[in-house]
N, C-alpha and C positions, 0 to 999 in steps of 0.2 A: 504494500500500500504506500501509497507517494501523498502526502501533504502537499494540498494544494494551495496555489495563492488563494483561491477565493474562502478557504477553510481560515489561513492566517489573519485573511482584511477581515472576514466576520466575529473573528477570535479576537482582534485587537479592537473592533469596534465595539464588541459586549465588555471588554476592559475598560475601555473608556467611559462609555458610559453608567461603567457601572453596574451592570446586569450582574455579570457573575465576579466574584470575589477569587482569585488564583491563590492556591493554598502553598508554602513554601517549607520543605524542610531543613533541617540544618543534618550533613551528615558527618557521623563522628569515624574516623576511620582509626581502626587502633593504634598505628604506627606515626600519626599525628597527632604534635600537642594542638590541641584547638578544634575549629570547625575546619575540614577538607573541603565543603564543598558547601552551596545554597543551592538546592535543586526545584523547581517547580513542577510537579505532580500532582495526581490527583488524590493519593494516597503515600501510606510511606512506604508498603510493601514495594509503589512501582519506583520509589525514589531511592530505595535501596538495590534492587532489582538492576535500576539503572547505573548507579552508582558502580554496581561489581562487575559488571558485565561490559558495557561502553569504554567508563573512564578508568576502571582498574585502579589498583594499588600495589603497590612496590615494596607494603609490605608484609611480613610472612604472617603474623595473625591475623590480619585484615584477609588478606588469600585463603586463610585456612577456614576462621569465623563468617567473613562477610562483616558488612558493615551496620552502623545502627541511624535508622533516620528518623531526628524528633521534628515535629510540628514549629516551627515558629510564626510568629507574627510581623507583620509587611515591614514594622518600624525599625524590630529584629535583622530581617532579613534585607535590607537597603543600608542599615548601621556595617553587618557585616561585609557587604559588596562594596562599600565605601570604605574599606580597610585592608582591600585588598582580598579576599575571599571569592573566588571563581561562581560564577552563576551559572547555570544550564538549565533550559527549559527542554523537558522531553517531547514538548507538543512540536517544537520546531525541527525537531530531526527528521529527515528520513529514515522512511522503516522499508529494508526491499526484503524481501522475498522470492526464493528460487526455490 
């Protein structure tokens, strides 16, 4: 399945407006002190999910465990991005399939 422009312009127009609210986790990877990552999901299972699988980790309990992803809130999650903390939304990736 391919993300389409018209999927992203109506995604970003219900942002704007305000329709729906984009939920953010913070994900803790054990091999780092802090937050690794702010992921936008719709859940944490797919924020974790995404986490181990896309962006990976380097290190060996995080490889072994997987990682943990808690819930934060927008003011959280712009504080951390503003500090240097990598952001990824899953809704904008491509997803292919063979």
């Amino acid at each position: 399945m391919k993300v389409t422009n018209a999927f992203n312009e109506r995604r970003h127009k219900l942002l704007a407006e305000g329709s729906i609210e984009p939920k953010y986790f913070a994900i803790c990877d054990y091999g780092v002190t802090g937050v690794a990552a702010i992921i936008g999901a719709p859940n944490d299972e797919a924020a974790e999910a995404f986490y181990d699988n896309v962006i990976g980790s380097t290190s060996p309990l995080c490889q072994k465990f997987g990682c943990t992803a808690m819930e934060v809130g927008r003011d959280n999650a712009v504080r951390a991005i503003g500090v240097g903390v990598k952001y990824y939304d899953i809704n904008t990736f491509e997803k292919v399939a063979k």
